[in-house]
C-alpha positions as CSV (number, residue, x, y, z in Angstrom):
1,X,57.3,-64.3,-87.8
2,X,54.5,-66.2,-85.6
3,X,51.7,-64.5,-87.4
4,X,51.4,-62.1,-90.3
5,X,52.6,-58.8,-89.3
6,X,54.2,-59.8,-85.9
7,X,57.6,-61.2,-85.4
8,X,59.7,-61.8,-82.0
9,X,62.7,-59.6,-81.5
10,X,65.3,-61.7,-79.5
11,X,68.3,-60.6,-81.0
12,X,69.9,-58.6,-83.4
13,X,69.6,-60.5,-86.1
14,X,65.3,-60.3,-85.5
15,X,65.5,-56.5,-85.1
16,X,67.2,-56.7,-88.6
17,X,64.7,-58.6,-89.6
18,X,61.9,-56.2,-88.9
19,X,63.9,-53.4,-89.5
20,X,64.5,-54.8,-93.2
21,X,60.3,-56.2,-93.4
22,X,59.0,-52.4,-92.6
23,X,61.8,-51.2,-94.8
24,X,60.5,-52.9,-97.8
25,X,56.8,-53.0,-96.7
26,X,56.8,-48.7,-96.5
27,X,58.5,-49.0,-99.6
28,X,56.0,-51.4,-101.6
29,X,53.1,-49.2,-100.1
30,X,54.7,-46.3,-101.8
31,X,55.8,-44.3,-98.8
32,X,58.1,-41.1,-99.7
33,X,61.2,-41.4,-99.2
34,X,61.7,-39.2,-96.9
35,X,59.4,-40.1,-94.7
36,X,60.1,-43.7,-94.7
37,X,63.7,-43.0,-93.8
38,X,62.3,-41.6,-90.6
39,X,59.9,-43.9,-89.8
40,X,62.4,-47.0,-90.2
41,X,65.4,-44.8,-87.9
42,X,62.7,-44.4,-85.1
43,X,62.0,-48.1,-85.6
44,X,65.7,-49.1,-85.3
45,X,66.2,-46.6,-82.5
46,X,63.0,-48.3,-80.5
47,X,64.8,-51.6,-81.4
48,X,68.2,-51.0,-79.8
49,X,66.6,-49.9,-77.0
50,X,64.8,-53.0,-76.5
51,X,68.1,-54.6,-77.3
52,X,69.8,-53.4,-74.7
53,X,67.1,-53.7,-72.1
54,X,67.3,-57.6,-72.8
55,X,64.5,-60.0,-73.0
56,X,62.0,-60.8,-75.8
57,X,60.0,-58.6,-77.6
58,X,57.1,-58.3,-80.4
59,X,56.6,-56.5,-83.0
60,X,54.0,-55.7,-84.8
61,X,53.3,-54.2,-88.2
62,X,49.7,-53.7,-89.5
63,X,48.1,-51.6,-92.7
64,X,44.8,-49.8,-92.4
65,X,42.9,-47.4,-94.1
66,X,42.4,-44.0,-92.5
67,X,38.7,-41.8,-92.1
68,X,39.9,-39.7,-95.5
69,X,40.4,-42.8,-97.6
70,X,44.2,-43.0,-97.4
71,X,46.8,-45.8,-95.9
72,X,48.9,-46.1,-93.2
73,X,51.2,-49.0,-91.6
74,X,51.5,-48.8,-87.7
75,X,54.1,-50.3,-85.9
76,X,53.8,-51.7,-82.5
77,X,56.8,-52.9,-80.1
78,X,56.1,-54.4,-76.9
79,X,57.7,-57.2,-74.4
80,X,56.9,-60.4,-75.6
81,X,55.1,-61.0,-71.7
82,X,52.8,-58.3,-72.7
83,X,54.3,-56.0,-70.7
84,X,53.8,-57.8,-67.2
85,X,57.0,-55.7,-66.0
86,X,54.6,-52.5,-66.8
87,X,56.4,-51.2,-69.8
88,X,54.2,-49.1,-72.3
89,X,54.0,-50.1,-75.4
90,X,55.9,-48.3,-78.5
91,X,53.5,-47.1,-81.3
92,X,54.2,-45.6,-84.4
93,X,52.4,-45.0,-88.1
94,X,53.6,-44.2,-91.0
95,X,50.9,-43.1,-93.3
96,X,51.5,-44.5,-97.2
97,X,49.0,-44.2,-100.3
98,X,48.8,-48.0,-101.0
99,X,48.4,-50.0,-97.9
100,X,47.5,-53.1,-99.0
101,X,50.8,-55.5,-99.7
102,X,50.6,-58.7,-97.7
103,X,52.9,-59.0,-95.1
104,X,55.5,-62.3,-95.7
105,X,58.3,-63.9,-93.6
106,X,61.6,-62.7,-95.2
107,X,64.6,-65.1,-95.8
108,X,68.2,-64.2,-95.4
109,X,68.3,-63.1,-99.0
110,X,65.5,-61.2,-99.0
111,X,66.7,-59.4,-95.7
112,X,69.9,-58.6,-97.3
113,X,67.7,-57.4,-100.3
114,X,65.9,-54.8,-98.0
115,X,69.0,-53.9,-96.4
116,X,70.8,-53.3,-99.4
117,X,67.5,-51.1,-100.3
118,X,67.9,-49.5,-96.7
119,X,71.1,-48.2,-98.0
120,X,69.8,-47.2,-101.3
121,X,67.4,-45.4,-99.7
122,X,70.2,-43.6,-97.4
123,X,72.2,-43.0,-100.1
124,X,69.4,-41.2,-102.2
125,X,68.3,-39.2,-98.6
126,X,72.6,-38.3,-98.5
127,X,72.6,-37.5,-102.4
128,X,69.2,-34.9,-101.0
129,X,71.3,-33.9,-98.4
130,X,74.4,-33.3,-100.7
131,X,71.9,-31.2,-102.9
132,X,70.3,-29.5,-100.0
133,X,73.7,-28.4,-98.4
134,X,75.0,-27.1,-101.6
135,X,71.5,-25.0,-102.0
136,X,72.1,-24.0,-98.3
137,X,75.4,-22.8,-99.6
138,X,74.2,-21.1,-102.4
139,X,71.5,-19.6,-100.4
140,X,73.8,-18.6,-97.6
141,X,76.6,-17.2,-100.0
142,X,73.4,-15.1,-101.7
143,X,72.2,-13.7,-98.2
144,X,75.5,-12.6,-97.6
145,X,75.6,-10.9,-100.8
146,X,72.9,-9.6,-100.4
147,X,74.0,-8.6,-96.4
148,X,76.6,-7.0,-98.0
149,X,74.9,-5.2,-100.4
150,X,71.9,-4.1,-97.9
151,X,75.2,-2.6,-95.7
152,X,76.9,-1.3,-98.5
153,X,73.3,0.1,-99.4
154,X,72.5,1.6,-95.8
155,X,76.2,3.0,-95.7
156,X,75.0,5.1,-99.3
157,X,71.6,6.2,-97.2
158,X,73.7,7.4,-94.3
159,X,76.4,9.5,-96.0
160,X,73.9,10.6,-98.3
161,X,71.7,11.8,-95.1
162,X,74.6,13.3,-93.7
163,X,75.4,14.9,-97.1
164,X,71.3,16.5,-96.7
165,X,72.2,17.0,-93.6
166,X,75.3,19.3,-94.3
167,X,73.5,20.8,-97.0
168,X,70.3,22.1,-94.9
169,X,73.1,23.2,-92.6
170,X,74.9,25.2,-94.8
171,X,71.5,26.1,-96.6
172,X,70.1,27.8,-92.8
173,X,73.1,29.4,-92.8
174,X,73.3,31.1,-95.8
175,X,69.9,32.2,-95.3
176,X,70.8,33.1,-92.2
177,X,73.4,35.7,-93.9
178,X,71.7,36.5,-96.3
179,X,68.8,37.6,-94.2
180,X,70.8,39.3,-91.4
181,X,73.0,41.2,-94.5
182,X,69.3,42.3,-96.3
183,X,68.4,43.6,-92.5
184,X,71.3,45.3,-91.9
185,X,71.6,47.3,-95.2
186,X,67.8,48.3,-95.0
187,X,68.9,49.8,-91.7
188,X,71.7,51.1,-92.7
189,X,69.6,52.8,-95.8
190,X,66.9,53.8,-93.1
191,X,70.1,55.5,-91.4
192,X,71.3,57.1,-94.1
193,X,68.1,58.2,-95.1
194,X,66.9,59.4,-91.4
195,X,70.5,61.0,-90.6
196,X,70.4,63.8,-93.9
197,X,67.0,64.5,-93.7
198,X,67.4,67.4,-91.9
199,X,70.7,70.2,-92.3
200,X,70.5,71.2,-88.5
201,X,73.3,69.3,-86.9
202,X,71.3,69.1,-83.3
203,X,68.8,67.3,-85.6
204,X,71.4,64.5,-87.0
205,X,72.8,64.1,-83.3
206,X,69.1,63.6,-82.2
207,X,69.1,60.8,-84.6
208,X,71.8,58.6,-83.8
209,X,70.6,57.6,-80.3
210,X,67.2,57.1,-81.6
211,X,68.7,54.5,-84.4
212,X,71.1,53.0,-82.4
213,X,69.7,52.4,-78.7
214,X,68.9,49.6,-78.0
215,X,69.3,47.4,-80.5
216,X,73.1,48.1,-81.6
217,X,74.5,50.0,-79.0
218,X,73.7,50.1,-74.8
219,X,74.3,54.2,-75.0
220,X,76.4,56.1,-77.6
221,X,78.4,59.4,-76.6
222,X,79.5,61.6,-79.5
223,X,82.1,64.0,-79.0
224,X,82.7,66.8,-81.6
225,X,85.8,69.1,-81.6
226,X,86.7,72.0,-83.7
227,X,89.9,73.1,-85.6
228,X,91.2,75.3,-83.0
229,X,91.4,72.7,-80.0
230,X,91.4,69.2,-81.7
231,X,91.1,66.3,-79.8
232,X,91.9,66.7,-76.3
233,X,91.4,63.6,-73.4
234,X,89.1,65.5,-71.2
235,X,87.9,62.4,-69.5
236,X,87.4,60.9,-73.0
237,X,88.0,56.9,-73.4
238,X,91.2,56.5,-74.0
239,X,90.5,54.2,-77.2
240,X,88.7,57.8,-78.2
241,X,91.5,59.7,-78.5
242,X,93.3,57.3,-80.4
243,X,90.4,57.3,-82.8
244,X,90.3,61.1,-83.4
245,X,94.3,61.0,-83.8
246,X,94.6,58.1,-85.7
247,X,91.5,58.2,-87.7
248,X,90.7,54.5,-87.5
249,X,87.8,52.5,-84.9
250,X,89.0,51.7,-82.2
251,X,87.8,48.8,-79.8
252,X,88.4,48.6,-76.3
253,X,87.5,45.3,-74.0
254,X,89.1,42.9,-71.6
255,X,88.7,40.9,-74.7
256,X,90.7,40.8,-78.6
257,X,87.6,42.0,-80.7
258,X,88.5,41.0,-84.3
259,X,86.3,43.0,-85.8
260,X,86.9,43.8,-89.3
261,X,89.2,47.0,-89.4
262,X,89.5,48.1,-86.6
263,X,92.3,48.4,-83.6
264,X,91.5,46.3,-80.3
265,X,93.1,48.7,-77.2
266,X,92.8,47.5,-73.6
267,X,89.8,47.9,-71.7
268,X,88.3,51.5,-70.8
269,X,88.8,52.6,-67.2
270,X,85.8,54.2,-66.8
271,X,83.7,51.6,-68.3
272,X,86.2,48.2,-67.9
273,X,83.2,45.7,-68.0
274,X,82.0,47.2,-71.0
275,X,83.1,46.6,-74.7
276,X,83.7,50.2,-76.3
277,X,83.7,50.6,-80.1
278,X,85.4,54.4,-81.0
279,X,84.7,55.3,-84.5
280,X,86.0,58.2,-85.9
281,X,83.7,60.6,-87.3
282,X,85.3,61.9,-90.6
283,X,84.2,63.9,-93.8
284,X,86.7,66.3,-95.2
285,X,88.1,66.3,-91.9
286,X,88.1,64.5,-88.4
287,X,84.6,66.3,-86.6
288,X,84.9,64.5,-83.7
289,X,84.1,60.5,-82.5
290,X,81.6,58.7,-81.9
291,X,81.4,55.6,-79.4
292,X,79.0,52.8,-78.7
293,X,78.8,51.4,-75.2
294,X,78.2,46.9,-76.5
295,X,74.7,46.2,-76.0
296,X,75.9,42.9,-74.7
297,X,78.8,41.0,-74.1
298,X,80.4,42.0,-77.6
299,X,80.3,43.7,-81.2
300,X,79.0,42.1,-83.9
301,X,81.5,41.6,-86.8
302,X,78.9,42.2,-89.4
303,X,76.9,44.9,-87.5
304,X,80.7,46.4,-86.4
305,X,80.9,47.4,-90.8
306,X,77.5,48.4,-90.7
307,X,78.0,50.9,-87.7
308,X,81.2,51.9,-89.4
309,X,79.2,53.1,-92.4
310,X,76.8,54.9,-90.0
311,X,79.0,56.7,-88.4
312,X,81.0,58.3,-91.8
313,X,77.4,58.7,-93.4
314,X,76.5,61.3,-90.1
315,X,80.1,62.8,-90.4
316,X,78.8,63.9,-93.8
317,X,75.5,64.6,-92.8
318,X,77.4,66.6,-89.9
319,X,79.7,68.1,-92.5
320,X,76.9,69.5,-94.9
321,X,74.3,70.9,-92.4
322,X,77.5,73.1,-91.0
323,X,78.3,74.0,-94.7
324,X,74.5,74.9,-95.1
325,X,74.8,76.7,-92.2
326,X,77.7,78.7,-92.6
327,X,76.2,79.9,-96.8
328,X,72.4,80.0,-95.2
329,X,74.3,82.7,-92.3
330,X,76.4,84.4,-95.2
331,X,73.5,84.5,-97.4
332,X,71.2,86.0,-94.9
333,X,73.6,88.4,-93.6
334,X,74.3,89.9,-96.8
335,X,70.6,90.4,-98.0
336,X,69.7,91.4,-94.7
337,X,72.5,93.9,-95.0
338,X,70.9,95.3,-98.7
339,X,67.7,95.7,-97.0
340,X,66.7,99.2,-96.9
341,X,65.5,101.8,-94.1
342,X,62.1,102.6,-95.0
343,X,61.9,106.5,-95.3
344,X,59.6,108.6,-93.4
345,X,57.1,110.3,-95.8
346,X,54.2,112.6,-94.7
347,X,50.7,111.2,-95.3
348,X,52.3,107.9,-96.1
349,X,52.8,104.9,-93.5
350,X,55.4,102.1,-94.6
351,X,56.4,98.6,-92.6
352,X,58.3,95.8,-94.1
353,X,59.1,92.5,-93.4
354,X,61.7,89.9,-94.4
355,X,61.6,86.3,-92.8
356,X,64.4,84.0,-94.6
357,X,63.7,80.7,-95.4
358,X,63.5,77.3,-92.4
359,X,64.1,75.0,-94.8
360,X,67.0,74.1,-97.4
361,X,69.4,76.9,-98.6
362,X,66.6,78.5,-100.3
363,X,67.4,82.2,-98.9
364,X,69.3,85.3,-101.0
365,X,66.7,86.2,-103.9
366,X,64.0,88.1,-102.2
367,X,64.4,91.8,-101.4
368,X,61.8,95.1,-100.9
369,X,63.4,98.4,-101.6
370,X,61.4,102.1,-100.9
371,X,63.6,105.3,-101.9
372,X,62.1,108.6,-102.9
373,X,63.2,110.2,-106.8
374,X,64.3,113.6,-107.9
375,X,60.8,114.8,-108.2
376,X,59.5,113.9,-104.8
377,X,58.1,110.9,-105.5
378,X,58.5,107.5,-103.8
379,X,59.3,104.3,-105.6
380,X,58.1,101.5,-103.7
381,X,60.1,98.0,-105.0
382,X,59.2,94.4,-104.4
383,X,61.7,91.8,-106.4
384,X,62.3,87.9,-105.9
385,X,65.2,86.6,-108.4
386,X,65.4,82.7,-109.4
387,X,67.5,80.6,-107.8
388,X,69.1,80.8,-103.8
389,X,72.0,81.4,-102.4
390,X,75.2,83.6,-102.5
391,X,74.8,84.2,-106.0
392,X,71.0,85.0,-105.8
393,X,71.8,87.8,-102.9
394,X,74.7,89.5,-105.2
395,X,72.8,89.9,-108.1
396,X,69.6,91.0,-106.1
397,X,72.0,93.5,-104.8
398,X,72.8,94.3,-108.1
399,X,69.6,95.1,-109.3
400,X,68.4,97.2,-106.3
401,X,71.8,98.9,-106.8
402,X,70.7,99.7,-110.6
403,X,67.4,100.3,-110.0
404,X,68.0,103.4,-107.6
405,X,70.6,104.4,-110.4
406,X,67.5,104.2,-113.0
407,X,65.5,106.1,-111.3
408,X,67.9,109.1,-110.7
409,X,66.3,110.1,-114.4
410,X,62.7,110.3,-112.7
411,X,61.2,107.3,-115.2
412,X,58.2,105.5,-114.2
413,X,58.0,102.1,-112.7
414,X,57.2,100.6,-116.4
415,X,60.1,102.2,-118.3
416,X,62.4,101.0,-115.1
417,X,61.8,97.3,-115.8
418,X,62.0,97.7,-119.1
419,X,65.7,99.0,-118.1
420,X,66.3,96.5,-115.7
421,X,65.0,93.6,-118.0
422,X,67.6,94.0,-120.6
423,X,70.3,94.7,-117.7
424,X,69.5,91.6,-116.8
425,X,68.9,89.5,-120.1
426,X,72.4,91.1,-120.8
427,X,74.9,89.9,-117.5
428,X,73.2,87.1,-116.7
429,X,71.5,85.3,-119.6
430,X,70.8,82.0,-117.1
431,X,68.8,84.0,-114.3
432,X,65.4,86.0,-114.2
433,X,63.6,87.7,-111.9
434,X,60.4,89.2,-111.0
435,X,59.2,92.8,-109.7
436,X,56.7,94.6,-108.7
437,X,57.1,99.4,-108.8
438,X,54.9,101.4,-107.5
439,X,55.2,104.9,-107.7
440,X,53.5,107.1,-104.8
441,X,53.5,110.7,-105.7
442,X,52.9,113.5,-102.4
443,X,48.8,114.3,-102.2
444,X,48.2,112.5,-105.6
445,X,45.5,109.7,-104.2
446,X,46.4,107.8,-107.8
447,X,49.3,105.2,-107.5
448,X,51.1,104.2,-110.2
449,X,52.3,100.0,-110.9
450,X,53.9,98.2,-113.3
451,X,54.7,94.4,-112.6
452,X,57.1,92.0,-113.9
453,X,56.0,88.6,-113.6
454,X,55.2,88.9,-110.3
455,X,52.3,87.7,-108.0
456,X,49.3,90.1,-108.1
457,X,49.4,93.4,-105.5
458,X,46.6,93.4,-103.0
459,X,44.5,96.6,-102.4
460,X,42.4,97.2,-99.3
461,X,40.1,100.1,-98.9
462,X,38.9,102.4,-95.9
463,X,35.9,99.8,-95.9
464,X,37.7,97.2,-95.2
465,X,36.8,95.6,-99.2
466,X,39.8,93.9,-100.4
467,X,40.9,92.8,-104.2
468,X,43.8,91.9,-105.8
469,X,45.2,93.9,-109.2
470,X,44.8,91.3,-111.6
471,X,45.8,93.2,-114.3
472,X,48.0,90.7,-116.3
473,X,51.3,91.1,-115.7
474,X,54.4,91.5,-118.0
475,X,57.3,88.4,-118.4
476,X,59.9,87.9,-116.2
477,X,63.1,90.0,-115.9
478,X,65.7,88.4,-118.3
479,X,63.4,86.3,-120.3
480,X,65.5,86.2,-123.3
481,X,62.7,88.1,-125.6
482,X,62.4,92.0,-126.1
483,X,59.7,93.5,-124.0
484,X,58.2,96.6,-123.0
485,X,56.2,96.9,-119.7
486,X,53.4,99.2,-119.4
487,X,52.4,101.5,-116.3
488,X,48.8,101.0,-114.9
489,X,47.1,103.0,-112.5
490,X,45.4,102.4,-108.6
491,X,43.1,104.8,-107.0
492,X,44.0,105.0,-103.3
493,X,41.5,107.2,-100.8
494,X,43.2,108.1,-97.8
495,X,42.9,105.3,-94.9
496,X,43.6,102.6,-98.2
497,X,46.5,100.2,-98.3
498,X,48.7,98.4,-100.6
499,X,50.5,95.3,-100.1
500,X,53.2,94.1,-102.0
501,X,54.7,90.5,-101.1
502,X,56.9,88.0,-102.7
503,X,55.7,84.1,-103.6
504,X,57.2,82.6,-100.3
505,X,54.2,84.6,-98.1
506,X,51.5,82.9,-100.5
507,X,52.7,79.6,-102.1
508,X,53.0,76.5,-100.3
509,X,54.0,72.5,-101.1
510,X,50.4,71.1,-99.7
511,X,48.7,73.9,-101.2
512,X,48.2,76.1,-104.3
513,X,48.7,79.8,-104.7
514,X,45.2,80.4,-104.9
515,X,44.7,79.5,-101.1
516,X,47.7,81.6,-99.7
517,X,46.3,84.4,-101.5
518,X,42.9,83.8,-100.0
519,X,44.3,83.4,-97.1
520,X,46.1,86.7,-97.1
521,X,43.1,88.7,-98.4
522,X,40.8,87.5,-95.6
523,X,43.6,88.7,-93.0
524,X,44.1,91.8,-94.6
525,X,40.5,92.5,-94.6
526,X,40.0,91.7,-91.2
527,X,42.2,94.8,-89.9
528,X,40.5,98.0,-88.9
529,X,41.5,100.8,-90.2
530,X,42.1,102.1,-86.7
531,X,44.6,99.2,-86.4
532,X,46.8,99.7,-89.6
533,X,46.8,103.7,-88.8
534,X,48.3,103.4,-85.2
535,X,50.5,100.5,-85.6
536,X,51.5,99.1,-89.3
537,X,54.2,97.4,-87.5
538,X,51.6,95.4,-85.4
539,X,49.6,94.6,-88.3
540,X,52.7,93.7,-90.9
541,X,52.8,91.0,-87.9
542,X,49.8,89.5,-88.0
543,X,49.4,89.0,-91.7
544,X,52.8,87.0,-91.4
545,X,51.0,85.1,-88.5
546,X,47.9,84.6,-89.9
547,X,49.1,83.8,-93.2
548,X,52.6,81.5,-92.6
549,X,51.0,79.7,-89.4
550,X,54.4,79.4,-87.6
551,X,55.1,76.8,-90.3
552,X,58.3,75.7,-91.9
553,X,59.1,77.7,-94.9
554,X,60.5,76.7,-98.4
555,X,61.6,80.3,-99.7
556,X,61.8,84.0,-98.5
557,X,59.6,85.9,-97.7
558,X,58.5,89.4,-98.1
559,X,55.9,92.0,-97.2
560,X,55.8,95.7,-97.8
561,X,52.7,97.8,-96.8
562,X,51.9,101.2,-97.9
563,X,49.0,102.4,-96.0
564,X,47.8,106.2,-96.8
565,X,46.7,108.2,-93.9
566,X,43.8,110.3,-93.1
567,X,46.1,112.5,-91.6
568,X,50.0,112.7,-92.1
569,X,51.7,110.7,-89.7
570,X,54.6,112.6,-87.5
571,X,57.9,111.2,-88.5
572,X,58.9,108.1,-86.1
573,X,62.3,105.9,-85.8
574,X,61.4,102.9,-88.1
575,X,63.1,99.1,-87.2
């Protein structure tokens, strides 16, 4: 070394030299090791490169103090000519915490020294290293761990997603049944309910189309048959005949159907783009069928059970409104058969009228009766007995039957229910009745009554002043209690008129008996006498009009009027 801090790099033995002088120099300053090792292989580098290019070369090492107060060693390697061949200089620094060793010349055991240091030092930096790769290892082996477990972890998230998934799935379409199964058993309850509302069969036809169309069917056909001819093709579908011989739907489509039980036929010839469901329409017997044009390509499954069930719910609907109409014609026909002729009696003018029942099988009970007795007189009758039916019209024909056969014995009308009111309590303990006699004697102007339990009698006179006989009534006719009715008494001028009705004329569901009564008093008092003298047909007519309103009727319904004339009326053909 020519100076302190610079020595000549010739060969490899100077760039040893230095290389071992810097070594120990970072090292004395207290350099890291690290950062040392770095330092001194960039040195050595820069030195075998100067090596190889050949010539002689300087190098330079001197400490300093940096701005912050700290230490560094720079290192400077030029050509020994001061670069006259125009080679930059090389120029590195190392920065250390104690820059201030003095830089000596180094013999060849204190180069071998620093050398044997330099290897320390490697050896230290390859033990790091060593520790370093085995914490890379650990590390590495940890990441994939945890790789693994982040995979494992995401694989978990994703079947468990798919699981929601699924579940949602099957969630909408449970819902999805349960809501179209809750729709279609409300309609089918709407059906049911809108299909035996009424007993006339036109009625329940009406119904189906207006249920069905649209939504369920394109266009339905029903096609009923009777006993006598059965089914017969008639241009029918074909898959219609096989349902009214086979009893079981039929469905008929270019198409299998699958629809839960029923038979798949081919498709219809008169309708082969069309699916045809044929359903059978059957109560106690096969009525006819009933088939429902697809409203689109297909039936339904569920809505195929559900039309299944609307069709046998009309059968019986079909079933009992021709039930209620054969016992409502049987019924009628027999009371309408019991009905008497009204007689033809000087000075008095009669006119009756029965209208059965529009609604329910509530016909058979009511029935008005005028015969004359032994002595001349007339009886004038007016009974309604509980309950409808065939049985109500035989035992009102029973009790007109031994009423006349009282009054053979010329009693009065008081002693005559007291007669027919054990009759009754006797044969039939279970059913009453109520009546109404009056008994019209030839010239006498005074009438007669005795009363049953049943509504009032209205009185109009010649001045058109109406009022009702109020006086209170005896029990009803079989009450199970001993009883004897009493006879009262009615003053009726000439030109006067007494009306005897049963409940049905006067008693409605939306209104009380006190209004149909009004209402019957007002119309009654509204005729002229003119008018009930020339026709009491005419004006029998317009009570009923005025009174019932053309409106649908729960019961019977019965008027008699007994009009006394001014002048006795000529004998005329009565209806």
């Amino acid at each position: 070394m020519t100076a302190a801090g610079t020595w000549t790099v010739a060969s490899v033995a100077d760039a040893a030299r230095v290389r071992a002088a810097v070594t120990r120099l970072a090292a004395d300053a207290g350099a890291p090791l690290l950062d040392r090792t770095r330092f001194v292989a960039g040195l050595t580098a820069r030195l075998r490169h100067c090596l190889d290019q050949g010539g002689t070369w300087r190098a330079v090492v001197r400490p300093g103090r940096t701005a912050d107060g700290g230490g560094h060693l720079q290192v400077t390697v030029r050509p020994a000519l001061g670069g006259a061949d125009g080679t930059p200089p090389w120029r590195r620094s190392l920065p250390v915490p104690e820059p201030h060793r003095t830089l000596t010349a180094l013999d060849d055991g204190a180069c071998a020294e620093a050398l044997s240091a330099t290897d320390d030092d490697t050896a230290r930096i390859l033990a790091k290293l060593a520790d370093a790769e085995a914490l890379v290892r650990f590390h590495r082996e940890e990441l994939h761990q945890t790789n693994q477990g982040v995979l494992a972890l995401h694989a978990e998230l994703d079947a468990a997603a798919l699981a929601q998934r699924e579940l949602l799935r099957a969630e909408r379409a449970s819902r999805s049944e349960a809501e179209n199964a809750r729709r279609l058993l409300t309609f089918l309850a709407d059906a049911s309910a809108a299909v035996t509302a009424s007993l006339n069969p036109e009625d329940v036809l009406r119904r189906l189309p207006e249920l069905l169309v649209p939504r369920y069917a394109h266009r339905i056909d029903v096609w009923l048959f009777d006993d006598e001819t059965g089914p017969v093709r008639d241009g029918r579908p074909a898959a219609a005949v096989v349902a009214a011989r086979s009893g079981r739907p039929q469905h008929a489509a270019a198409h299998a159907g699958g629809l839960p039980g029923v038979d798949d036929q081919p498709p219809c010839a008169l309708a082969p783009d069309r699916a045809l469901l044929c359903i059978p329409l059957v109560g106690r017997r096969t009525l006819g069928v009933l088939t429902l044009t697809a409203p689109g390509p297909r039936f339904h499954p569920d809505e195929t059970v559900m039309l299944v069930e609307v069709a046998h719910r009309a059968a019986t609907a079909l079933e009992n409104a021709r039930l209620y109409a054969h016992h409502r014609d049987t019924a009628e026909t027999l009371q309408r058969a019991q009905l008497t002729e009204l007689p033809t009696t000087p000075g008095l003018l009669l006119a009756a009228r029965y209208l059965p029942a529009t609604r329910g099988l509530n016909i058979g009970g009511d029935w008005y009766d005028v015969f004359p007795q032994p002595d001349g007189s007339l009886l004038a009758v007016m009974g309604d007995v509980t309950g409808h039916g065939l049985r109500a019209a035989v035992m009102m024909g029973g009790l007109r039957t031994a009423l006349r056969a009282y009054a053979v014995d010329n009693e009065g009308p008081a002693q005559l229910l007291t007669r027919l009111h054990r009759l009754l309590h006797h044969q039939q303990p279970d059913l009453y009745a109520t009546a109404v006699i009056a008994r019209f004697r030839p010239g006498d102007p005074r009438v007669r009554w005795a009363s049953a339990g049943h509504p009032p009698a209205v009185v109009r006179t010649p001045d058109g002043a109406v009022r009702t006989l109020d006086t209170k009534p005896g029990v009803m006719l079989g009450v199970p209690v001993p009883y004897e009715y009493r006879d009262h008494t009615v003053h009726l001028a000439p030109g006067s008129t007494l009306a005897l009705y049963t409940d049905g004329l006067v008693e409605r569901r939306t209104q009380g008996v006190d209004i149909g009564t009004r209402l019957l008093t007002g119309a009654l008092g509204a005729l002229s006498t003119a008018e009930l003298e020339q026709d009491l047909d005419a004006a029998a007519e317009s009570l009923l009009k005025q009174t019932l309103h053309d409106s649908e009727r729960d019961d019977d319904v019965c008027l008699l009027l007994c009009h006394t004339a001014a002048v006795p009326a000529k004998a005329r053909p009565r209806p």
